[in-house]
ZAMARGU-4260 file (C-alpha; in steps of 0.2 Angstrom, whole numbers, plus 5000, padded with zeros to 4 digits):
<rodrens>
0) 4975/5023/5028 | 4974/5003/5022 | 4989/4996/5017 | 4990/4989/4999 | 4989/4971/5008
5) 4973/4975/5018 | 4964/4979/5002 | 4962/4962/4997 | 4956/4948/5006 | 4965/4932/5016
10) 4958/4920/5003 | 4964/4932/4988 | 4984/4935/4996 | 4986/4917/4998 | 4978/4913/4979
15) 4989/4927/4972 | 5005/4919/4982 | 5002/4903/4976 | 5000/4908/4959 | 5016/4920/4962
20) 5026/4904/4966 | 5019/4894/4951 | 5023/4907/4940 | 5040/4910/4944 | 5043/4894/4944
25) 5035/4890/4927 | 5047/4905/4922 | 5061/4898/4928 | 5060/4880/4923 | 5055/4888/4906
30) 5070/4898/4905 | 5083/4884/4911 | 5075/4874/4899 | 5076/4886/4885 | 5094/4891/4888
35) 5098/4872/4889 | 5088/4868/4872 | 5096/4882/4863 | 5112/4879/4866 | 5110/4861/4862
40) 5102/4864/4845 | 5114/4879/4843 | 5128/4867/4847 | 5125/4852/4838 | 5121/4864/4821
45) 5138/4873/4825 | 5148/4857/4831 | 5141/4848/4812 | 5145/4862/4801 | 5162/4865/4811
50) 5168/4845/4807 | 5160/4845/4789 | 5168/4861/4785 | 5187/4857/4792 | 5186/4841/4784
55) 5182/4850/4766 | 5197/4863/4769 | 5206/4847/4773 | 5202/4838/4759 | 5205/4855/4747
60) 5221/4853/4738 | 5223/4868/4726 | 5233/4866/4712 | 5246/4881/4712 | 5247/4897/4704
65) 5227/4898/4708 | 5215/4898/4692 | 5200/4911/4699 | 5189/4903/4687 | 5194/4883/4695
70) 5192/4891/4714 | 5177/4896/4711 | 5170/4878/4702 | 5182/4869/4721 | 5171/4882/4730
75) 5154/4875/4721 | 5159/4858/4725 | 5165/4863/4745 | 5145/4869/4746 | 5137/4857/4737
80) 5140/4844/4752 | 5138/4859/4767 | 5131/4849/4784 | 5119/4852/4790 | 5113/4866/4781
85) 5119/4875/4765 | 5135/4886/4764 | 5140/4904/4755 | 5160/4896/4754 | 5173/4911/4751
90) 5189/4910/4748 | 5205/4923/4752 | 5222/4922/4744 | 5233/4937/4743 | 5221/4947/4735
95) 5213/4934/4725 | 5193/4933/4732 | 5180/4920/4728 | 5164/4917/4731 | 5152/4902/4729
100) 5137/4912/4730 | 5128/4927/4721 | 5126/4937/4740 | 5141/4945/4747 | 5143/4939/4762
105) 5160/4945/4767 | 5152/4962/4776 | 5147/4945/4790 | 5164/4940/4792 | 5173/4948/4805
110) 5191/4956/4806 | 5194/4945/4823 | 5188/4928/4812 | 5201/4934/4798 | 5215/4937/4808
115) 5212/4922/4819 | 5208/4909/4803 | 5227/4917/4794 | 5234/4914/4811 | 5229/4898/4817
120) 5230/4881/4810 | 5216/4872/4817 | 5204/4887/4812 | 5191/4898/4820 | 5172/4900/4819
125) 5159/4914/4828 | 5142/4915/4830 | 5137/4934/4823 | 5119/4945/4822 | 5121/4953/4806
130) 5103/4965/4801 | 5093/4954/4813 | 5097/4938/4807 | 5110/4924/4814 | 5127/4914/4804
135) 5137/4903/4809 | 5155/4911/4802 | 5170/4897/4800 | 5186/4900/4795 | 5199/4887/4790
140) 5216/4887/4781 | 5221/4876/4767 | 5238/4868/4773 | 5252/4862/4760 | 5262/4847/4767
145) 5281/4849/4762 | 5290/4833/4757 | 5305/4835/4766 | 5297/4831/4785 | 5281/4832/4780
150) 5276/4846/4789 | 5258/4853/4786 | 5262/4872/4784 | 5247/4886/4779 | 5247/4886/4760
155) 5240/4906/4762 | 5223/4900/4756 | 5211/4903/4768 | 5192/4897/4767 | 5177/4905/4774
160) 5159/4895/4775 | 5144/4907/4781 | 5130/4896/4785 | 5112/4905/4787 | 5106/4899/4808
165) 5088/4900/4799 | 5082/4885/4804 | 5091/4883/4822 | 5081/4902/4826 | 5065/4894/4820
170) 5070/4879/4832 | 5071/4893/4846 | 5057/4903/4841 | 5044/4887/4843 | 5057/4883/4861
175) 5051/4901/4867 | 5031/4897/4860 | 5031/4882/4867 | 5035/4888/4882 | 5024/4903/4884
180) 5007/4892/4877 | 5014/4880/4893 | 5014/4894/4905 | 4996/4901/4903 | 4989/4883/4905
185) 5002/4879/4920 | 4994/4893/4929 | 4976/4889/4925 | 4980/4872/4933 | 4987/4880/4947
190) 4973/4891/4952 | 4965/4874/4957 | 4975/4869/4970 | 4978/4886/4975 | 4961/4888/4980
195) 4960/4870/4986 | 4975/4876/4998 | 4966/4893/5002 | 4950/4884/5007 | 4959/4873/5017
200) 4968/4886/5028 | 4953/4899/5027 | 4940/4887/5034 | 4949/4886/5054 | 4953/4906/5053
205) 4933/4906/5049 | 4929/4894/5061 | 4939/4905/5074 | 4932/4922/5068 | 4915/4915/5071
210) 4919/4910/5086 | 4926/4926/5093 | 4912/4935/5087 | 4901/4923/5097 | 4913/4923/5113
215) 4912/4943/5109 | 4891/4943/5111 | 4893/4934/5130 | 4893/4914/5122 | 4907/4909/5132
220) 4906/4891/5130 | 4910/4893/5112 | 4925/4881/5107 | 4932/4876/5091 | 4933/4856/5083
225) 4951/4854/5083 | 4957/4844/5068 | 4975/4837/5064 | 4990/4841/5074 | 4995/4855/5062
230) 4998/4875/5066 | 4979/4878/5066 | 4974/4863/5077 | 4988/4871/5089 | 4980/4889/5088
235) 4962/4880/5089 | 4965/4870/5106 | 4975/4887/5111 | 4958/4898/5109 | 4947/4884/5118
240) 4959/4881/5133 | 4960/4901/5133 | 4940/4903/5131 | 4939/4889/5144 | 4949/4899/5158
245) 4941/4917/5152 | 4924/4908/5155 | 4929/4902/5171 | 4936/4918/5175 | 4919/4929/5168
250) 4909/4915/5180 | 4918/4917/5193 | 4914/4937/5191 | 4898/4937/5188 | 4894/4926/5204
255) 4902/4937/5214 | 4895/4955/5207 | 4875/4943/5209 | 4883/4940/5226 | 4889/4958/5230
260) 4872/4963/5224 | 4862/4954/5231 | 4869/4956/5249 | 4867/4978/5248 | 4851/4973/5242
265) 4845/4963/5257 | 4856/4975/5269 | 4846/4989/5263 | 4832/4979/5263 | 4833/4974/5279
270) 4839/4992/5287 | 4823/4999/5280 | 4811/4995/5293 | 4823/5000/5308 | 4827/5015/5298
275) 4808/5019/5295 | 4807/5017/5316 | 4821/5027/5318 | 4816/5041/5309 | 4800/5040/5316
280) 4808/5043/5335 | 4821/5056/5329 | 4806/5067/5322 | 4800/5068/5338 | 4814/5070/5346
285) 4817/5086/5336 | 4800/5092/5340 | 4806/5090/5357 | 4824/5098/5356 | 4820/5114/5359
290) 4813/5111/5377 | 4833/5101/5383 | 4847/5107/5388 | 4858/5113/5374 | 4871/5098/5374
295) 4858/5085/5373 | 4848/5096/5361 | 4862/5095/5349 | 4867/5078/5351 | 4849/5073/5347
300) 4849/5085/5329 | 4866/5075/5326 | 4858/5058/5328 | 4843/5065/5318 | 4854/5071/5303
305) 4864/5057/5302 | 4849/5045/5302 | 4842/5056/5288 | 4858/5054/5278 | 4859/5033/5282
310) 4840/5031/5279 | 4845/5041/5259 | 4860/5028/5257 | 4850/5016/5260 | 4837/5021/5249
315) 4853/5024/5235 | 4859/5005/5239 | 4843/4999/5234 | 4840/5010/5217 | 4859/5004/5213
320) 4857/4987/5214 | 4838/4986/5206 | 4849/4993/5192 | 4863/4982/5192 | 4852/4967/5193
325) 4843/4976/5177 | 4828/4974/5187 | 4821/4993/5183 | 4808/4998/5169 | 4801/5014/5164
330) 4784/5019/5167 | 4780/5030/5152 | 4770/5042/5146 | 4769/5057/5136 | 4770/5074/5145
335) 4776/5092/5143 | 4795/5094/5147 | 4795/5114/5152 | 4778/5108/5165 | 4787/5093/5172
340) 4805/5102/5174 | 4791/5117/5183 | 4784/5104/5195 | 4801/5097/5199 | 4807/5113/5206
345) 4790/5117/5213 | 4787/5104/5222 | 4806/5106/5230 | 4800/5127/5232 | 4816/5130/5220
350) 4807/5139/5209 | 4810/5157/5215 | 4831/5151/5216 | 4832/5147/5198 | 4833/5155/5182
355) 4825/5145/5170 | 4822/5144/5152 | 4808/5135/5144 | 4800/5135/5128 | 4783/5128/5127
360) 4776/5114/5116 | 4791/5100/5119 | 4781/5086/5121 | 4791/5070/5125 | 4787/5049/5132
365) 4797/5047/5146 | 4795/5043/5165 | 4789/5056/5174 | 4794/5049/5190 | 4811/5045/5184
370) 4814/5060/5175 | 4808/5072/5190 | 4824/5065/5199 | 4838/5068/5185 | 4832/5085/5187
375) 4833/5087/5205 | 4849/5078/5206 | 4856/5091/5194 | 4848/5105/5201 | 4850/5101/5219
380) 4868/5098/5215 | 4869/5117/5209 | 4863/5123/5221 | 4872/5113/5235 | 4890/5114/5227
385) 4889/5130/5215 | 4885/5147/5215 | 4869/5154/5211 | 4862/5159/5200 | 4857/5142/5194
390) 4850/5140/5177 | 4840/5127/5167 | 4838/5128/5150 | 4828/5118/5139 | 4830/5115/5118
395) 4828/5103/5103 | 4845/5097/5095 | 4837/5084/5080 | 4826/5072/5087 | 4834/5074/5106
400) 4828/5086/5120 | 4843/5094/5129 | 4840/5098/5147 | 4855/5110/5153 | 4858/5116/5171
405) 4872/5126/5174 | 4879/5136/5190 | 4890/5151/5192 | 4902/5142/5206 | 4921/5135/5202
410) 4917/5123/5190 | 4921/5104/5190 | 4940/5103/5194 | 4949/5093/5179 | 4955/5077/5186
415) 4938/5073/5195 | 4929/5074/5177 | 4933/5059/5171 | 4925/5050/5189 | 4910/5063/5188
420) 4897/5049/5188 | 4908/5037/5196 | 4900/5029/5211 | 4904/5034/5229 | 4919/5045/5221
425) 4922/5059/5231 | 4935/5072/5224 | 4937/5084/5240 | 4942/5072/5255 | 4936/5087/5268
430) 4920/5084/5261 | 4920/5064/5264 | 4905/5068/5278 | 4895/5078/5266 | 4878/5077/5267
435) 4879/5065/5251 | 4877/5047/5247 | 4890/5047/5233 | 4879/5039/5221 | 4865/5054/5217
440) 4875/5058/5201 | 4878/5038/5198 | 4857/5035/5200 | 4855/5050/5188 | 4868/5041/5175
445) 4858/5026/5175 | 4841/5036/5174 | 4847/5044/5159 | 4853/5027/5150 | 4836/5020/5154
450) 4829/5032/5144 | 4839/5030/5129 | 4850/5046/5133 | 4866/5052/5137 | 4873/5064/5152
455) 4890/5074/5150 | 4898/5085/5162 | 4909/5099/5159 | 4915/5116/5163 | 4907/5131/5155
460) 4916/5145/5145 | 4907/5158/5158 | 4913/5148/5172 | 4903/5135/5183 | 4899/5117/5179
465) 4885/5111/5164 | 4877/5097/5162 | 4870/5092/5148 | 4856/5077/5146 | 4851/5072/5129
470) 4833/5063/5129 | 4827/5052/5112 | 4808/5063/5110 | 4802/5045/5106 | 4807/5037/5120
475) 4815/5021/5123 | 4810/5002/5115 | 4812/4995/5130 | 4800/5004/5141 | 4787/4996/5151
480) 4769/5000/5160 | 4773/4990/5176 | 4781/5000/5192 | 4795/4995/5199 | 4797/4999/5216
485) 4798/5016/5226 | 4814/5029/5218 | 4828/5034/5230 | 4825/5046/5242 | 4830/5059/5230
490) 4813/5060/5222 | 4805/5069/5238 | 4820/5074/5249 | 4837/5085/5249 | 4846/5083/5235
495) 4864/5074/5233 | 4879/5084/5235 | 4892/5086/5220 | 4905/5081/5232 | 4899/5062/5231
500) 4900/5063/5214 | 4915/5073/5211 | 4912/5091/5209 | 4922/5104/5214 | 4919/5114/5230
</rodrens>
């Protein structure tokens, strides 16, 4: 299941990071610069009302008994010259109260302000949120000085200023705007260089993805332009040094595999004539067998089997390595699969040994010379290494024809599956002097794959091996009209044994 990071792009992550970093750091510049602006304007309104209003109280002598009516007119006075914004002055004496203004505002006062402005002599003041809205909230005693020492002592008369933080809140409103109209705009700015830097990243990881994808269709002398000294210019001269040795490496492969070809090639080549002599001599000498003693009668069968079984290797070598140099076509044309499996067992007098099943009218382009040997491979493999009965079976599956055979013997044992069409693979070492080349099944692989096809091999419900060939009813794109040299031996003579291939016994 993708991760939330694999559902965006390399390009997008980075973009997002970068704006991620802007943004947090537009926030934060923003909100140090907003706390630092608010607290100066905050401070500075409550520093100047603080010094204005301490100086008033200072300057407030009241004349003694109190007149309600004169406190109130000294109270007027006290607001009048408020800094830097206008007061609400109130006054507490006893239980004398005035006020300079028509609101109450002694609900903003606070019981800490009024038992801290009765208790101290220098005063107190508080910031307070009363329905929504901000004050600045002083409190000052009125001193008395006494002749004798002339001592300041509290006269009892406290005053109270309440001062509306109106402005300072629009102050801090347009702080908090301006800083959120700056954001919005910071970012937009920032997506430039954010793709900028993207770009500028991206384009060496492209440059190396296209190059991998090229190194990954066989153009091994891709390399990379390496700019800078930076991280990618590292990882870019890393990949060329490492395509560099892997090209090397590849080359140095490939020579020997044309080598390795090309000497079975020429050693079956060459061991075809004196094999062709041989045979020749030893067919005689068989005709001939019966009139010699029995010792030298079975020595010359023995030579005459095993030359049969070198002059089939031979002929394998020479199939195998016309395949690996891809120097194989097919020679097509359209014919009647039931009569061409018919002629393939005819032709090999398997016909009466087999039980077949094979509707008529599958009409398919393919190679009859190749495809008479995928079926006598199989069958001859039944036959050689099962159990009869032996059965082929042909069907449709879409726009495939499936060729089955299947015997009734032990099956295919489990860890020789996997190496079933393995060349020269051989699961039962007693049978190492079978009969076999080892590369029938390996030849009928190839066969199947020039068609366009696939083979599988596997054990039956029933019991005994199946395999299961898959043909394309069209035929191949590649396939030709030109021959390509004589099939293996397999076309016209014994089959190959499942032992060479990795059947079980």
């Amino acid at each position: 299941m993708p991760t939330a990071a694999s559902a965006f792009g390399l390009r997008t992550r980075l973009v997002l990071a970068f704006l991620l970093v802007a943004a947090v750091s537009a926030v934060t510049t923003a909100a140090l610069t907003y706390r630092e602006a608010r607290s100066a304007v905050l401070v500075r309104a409550q520093d100047t009302a603080v010094a204005s209003f301490r100086e008033e109280a200072e300057r407030f002598v009241p004349s003694l008994p109190l007149d309600p009516e004169s406190l109130r007119w000294n109270l007027y006075d006290i607001a009048a010259r408020a800094k830097p914004h206008p007061w609400i002055v109130f006054a507490e004496y006893g239980s004398l109260r005035a006020s300079s203004g028509d609101r109450p505002v002694s609900g903003v006062l606070t019981a800490e302000l009024r038992r801290t402005a009765h208790t101290s002599p220098h005063g107190t003041f508080e910031r307070v949120v009363k329905d929504g809205k901000a004050y600045l909230t002083i409190g000052m005693p009125v001193m008395t000085r006494v002749v004798a020492g002339g001592r300041a002592v509290p006269s009892g008369l406290v005053l109270f200023a309440v001062m509306p933080m109106t402005n300072e809140e629009v102050d801090i409103d347009a702080l908090v705007t301006a800083a959120r109209d700056g954001a919005l705009p910071g970012l937009a700015v920032a997506l430039v260089p954010a793709l900028l830097a993207a770009r500028s990243v991206l384009r060496p990881v492209r440059e190396l993805r296209r190059a991998a994808h090229s190194m990954g269709g066989g153009q091994l002398d891709t390399r990379i332009a390496v700019r800078g000294r930076d991280e990618m210019a590292a990882l870019a001269s890393t990949f060329n040094e490492s395509a560099a040795r892997l090209e090397h490496s590849v080359q140095e492969l490939r020579d020997a595999g044309t080598r390795a070809r090309r000497f079975a090639s020429d050693v079956s080549h060459e061991l075809r004539t004196p094999l062709a002599g041989m045979l020749a001599v030893t067919d005689v000498l068989d005709e001939d067998a019966g009139t010699l003693d029995p010792d030298t009668a079975r020595a010359v069968r023995l030579i005459s089997a095993e030359t049969g079984k070198l002059a089939v290797l031979v002929e394998d070598l020479m199939e195998i390595s016309r395949f690996d140099a891809r120097a194989v076509s097919l020679v097509t044309d359209e014919v009647d699969a039931a009569e061409a499996v018919r002629s393939t067992l005819v032709g090999r007098q398997w016909l009466d040994r087999i039980r077949t099943e094979l509707p008529e009218g599958f009409r398919i382009r393919l190679d009859p010379r190749r495809f008479d040997v995928i079926v006598a491979n199989l069958v001859g493999n039944a036959l050689r290494h099962g159990a009869e009965p032996v059965t082929v079976r042909l069907s449709k599956r879409g726009g495939a024809l499936i060729v089955e055979v299947h015997d009734n013997g032990p099956g295919i044992a489990p860890d020789a599956l996997p190496h079933i069409f393995d060349r020269f693979y051989k699961a039962d070492a007693a049978r190492a002097r079978s009969s076999g080349s080892g590369l029938g099944l390996a030849i009928t692989e190839e066969n199947v794959r020039l068609h366009g096809g696939t083979i599988h091999a596997r054990n039956a419900l029933g019991g005994g091996a199946l395999f299961t060939v898959e043909l394309p009813f069209e035929g191949p794109a590649s396939a030709t009209a030109a021959p390509d040299g004589p099939l293996p031996a397999h076309a016209a003579g014994p089959p190959d044994s499942r032992g060479g291939t990795g059947a079980t016994a």
